[in-house]
C-alpha positions as CSV (number, residue, x, y, z in Angstrom):
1,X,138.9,107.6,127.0
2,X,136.9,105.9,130.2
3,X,135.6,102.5,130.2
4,X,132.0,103.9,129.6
5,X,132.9,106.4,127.0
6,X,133.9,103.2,125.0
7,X,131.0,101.1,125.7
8,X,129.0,103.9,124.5
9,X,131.3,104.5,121.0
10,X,130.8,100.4,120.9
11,X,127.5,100.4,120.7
12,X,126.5,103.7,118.8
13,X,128.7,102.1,116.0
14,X,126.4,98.9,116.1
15,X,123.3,100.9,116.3
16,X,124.8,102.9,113.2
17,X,125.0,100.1,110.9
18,X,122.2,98.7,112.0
19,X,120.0,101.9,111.0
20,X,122.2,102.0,107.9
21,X,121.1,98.5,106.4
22,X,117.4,99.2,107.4
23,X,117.7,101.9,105.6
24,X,119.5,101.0,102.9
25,X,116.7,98.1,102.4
26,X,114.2,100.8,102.5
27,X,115.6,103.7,100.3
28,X,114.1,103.2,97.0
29,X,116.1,106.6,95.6
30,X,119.6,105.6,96.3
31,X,121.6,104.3,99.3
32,X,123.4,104.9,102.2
33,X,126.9,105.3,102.2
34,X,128.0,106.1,105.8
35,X,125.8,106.6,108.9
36,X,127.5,108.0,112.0
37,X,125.7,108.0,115.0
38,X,126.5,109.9,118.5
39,X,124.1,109.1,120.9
40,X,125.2,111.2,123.3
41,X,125.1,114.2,121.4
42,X,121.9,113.2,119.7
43,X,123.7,113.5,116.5
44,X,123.7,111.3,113.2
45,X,125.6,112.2,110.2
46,X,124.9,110.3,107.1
47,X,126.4,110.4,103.3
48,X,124.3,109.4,100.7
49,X,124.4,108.5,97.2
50,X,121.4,109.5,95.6
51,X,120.0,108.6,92.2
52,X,120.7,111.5,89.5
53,X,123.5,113.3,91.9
54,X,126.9,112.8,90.5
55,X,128.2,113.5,94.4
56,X,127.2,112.1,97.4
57,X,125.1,114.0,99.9
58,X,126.2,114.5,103.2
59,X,123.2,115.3,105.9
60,X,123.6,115.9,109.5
61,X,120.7,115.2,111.7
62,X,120.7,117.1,115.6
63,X,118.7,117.0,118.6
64,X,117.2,114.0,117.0
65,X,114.3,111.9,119.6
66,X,113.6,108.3,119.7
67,X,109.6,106.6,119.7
68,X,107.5,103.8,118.9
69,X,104.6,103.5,116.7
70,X,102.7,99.9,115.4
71,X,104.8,100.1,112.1
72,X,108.2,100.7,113.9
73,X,110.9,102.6,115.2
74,X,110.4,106.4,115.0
75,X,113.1,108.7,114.7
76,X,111.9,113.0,115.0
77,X,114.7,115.3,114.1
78,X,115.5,118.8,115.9
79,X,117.5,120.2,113.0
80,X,118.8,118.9,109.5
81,X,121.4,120.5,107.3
82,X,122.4,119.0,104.2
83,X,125.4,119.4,101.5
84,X,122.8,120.9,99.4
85,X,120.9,124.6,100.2
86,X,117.6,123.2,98.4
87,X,117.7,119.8,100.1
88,X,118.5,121.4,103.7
89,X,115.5,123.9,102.8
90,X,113.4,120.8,101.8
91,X,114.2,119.2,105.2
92,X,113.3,121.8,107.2
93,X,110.3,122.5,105.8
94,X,108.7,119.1,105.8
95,X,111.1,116.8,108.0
96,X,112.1,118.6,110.4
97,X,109.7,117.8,113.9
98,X,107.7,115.3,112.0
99,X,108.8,111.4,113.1
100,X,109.9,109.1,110.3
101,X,109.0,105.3,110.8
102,X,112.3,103.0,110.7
103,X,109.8,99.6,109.4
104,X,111.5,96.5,111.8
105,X,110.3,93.7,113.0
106,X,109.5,93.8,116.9
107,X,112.9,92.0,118.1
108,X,115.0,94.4,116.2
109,X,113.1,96.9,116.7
110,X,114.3,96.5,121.0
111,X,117.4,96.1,120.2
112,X,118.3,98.9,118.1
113,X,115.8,101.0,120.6
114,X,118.7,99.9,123.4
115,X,121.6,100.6,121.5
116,X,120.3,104.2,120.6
Protein backbone atom coordinates (compact mmCIF):
# COMPACT_ATOMS: atom_id res chain seq x y z
CA UNK A 1 0.00 0.00 0.00
CA UNK A 2 1.73 3.64 -1.06
CA UNK A 3 2.07 6.44 1.16
CA UNK A 4 -0.96 8.21 -0.54
CA UNK A 5 -3.11 5.16 -0.68
CA UNK A 6 -2.92 5.43 3.17
CA UNK A 7 -3.43 8.98 3.66
CA UNK A 8 -6.47 8.49 1.68
CA UNK A 9 -7.80 5.18 3.86
CA UNK A 10 -6.83 7.79 6.90
CA UNK A 11 -8.94 10.15 6.15
CA UNK A 12 -12.08 8.41 4.45
CA UNK A 13 -12.20 6.65 7.96
CA UNK A 14 -12.40 10.14 9.67
CA UNK A 15 -14.80 11.40 7.21
CA UNK A 16 -16.85 8.06 7.86
CA UNK A 17 -17.42 8.62 11.44
CA UNK A 18 -17.84 11.89 11.06
CA UNK A 19 -20.90 11.40 8.64
CA UNK A 20 -21.87 8.55 10.98
CA UNK A 21 -22.43 10.76 14.25
CA UNK A 22 -24.21 13.51 12.09
CA UNK A 23 -26.25 11.12 11.21
CA UNK A 24 -26.80 9.24 13.94
CA UNK A 25 -27.89 12.77 15.67
CA UNK A 26 -30.18 13.20 12.86
CA UNK A 27 -31.97 9.72 12.37
CA UNK A 28 -35.09 9.94 14.19
CA UNK A 29 -36.04 6.03 13.00
CA UNK A 30 -33.06 4.23 14.27
CA UNK A 31 -29.29 4.56 14.09
CA UNK A 32 -26.32 3.94 12.43
CA UNK A 33 -24.32 1.13 13.07
CA UNK A 34 -21.33 1.21 10.66
CA UNK A 35 -20.57 3.71 7.89
CA UNK A 36 -17.79 2.77 5.43
CA UNK A 37 -16.68 5.27 3.18
CA UNK A 38 -14.36 4.85 -0.09
CA UNK A 39 -13.80 8.03 -1.51
CA UNK A 40 -12.11 7.02 -4.27
CA UNK A 41 -14.53 4.70 -5.42
CA UNK A 42 -17.36 7.05 -4.59
CA UNK A 43 -18.74 4.35 -2.42
CA UNK A 44 -20.32 4.32 1.18
CA UNK A 45 -21.68 1.29 2.77
CA UNK A 46 -23.65 1.65 5.83
CA UNK A 47 -25.51 -0.91 8.39
CA UNK A 48 -28.37 0.30 10.06
CA UNK A 49 -30.53 -0.59 12.78
CA UNK A 50 -33.86 0.49 12.22
CA UNK A 51 -36.80 0.82 14.48
CA UNK A 52 -39.30 -2.34 13.99
CA UNK A 53 -36.51 -4.48 12.03
CA UNK A 54 -35.29 -7.29 14.14
CA UNK A 55 -31.89 -7.25 11.72
CA UNK A 56 -29.88 -4.64 10.68
CA UNK A 57 -30.00 -3.16 7.31
CA UNK A 58 -27.18 -3.04 5.21
CA UNK A 59 -27.25 -0.21 2.29
CA UNK A 60 -24.59 0.48 -0.25
CA UNK A 61 -24.52 3.86 -1.75
CA UNK A 62 -22.39 4.27 -5.53
CA UNK A 63 -21.40 6.89 -7.67
CA UNK A 64 -22.36 9.14 -4.86
CA UNK A 65 -21.58 13.38 -5.50
CA UNK A 66 -20.77 15.95 -3.04
CA UNK A 67 -22.58 19.90 -2.79
CA UNK A 68 -23.48 22.64 -0.81
CA UNK A 69 -26.68 24.21 -0.08
CA UNK A 70 -27.50 27.09 2.89
CA UNK A 71 -28.71 24.25 5.28
CA UNK A 72 -25.54 22.02 4.66
CA UNK A 73 -23.63 19.47 3.18
CA UNK A 74 -25.40 17.65 0.21
CA UNK A 75 -24.74 14.20 -0.59
CA UNK A 76 -26.74 12.90 -4.36
CA UNK A 77 -26.43 9.17 -4.87
CA UNK A 78 -25.84 7.35 -8.34
CA UNK A 79 -27.18 4.01 -7.21
CA UNK A 80 -28.48 2.43 -3.85
CA UNK A 81 -29.13 -1.21 -3.07
CA UNK A 82 -30.19 -2.27 0.13
CA UNK A 83 -30.55 -5.74 2.25
CA UNK A 84 -34.06 -5.43 1.60
CA UNK A 85 -35.89 -5.65 -2.16
CA UNK A 86 -38.69 -3.08 -0.93
CA UNK A 87 -36.28 -0.68 0.67
CA UNK A 88 -33.75 -0.80 -2.46
CA UNK A 89 -37.07 -0.32 -4.63
CA UNK A 90 -38.02 2.58 -2.22
CA UNK A 91 -34.53 4.18 -2.72
CA UNK A 92 -34.51 4.16 -6.20
CA UNK A 93 -37.58 5.49 -6.73
CA UNK A 94 -37.38 8.56 -4.52
CA UNK A 95 -33.57 8.85 -3.40
CA UNK A 96 -31.78 7.97 -5.91
CA UNK A 97 -30.47 11.55 -8.02
CA UNK A 98 -32.23 13.70 -5.50
CA UNK A 99 -29.40 15.45 -2.88
CA UNK A 100 -30.00 14.83 0.84
CA UNK A 101 -28.89 17.69 3.26
CA UNK A 102 -26.22 16.49 5.88
CA UNK A 103 -27.51 19.70 8.57
CA UNK A 104 -23.67 21.04 9.97
CA UNK A 105 -22.61 23.89 11.12
CA UNK A 106 -20.28 25.94 8.61
CA UNK A 107 -16.74 24.81 10.14
CA UNK A 108 -17.64 21.20 10.03
CA UNK A 109 -19.30 21.46 7.25
CA UNK A 110 -15.32 22.31 5.47
CA UNK A 111 -13.91 20.01 7.00
CA UNK A 112 -15.80 16.92 6.32
CA UNK A 113 -16.20 18.62 2.61
CA UNK A 114 -12.13 18.10 2.56
CA UNK A 115 -12.02 14.81 3.90
CA UNK A 116 -14.58 13.47 1.40
Amino acid sequence: MSLSQMVVGAKDAAAGRGLQEIANRNLDFGRVRSLKLDSQARRIEVELDLHGESEAVHVVIEDYRLGESPEGLTITAGKITTSRQWLTVLAQRFVVGRPWTLPMQPAAQLLVTRLI
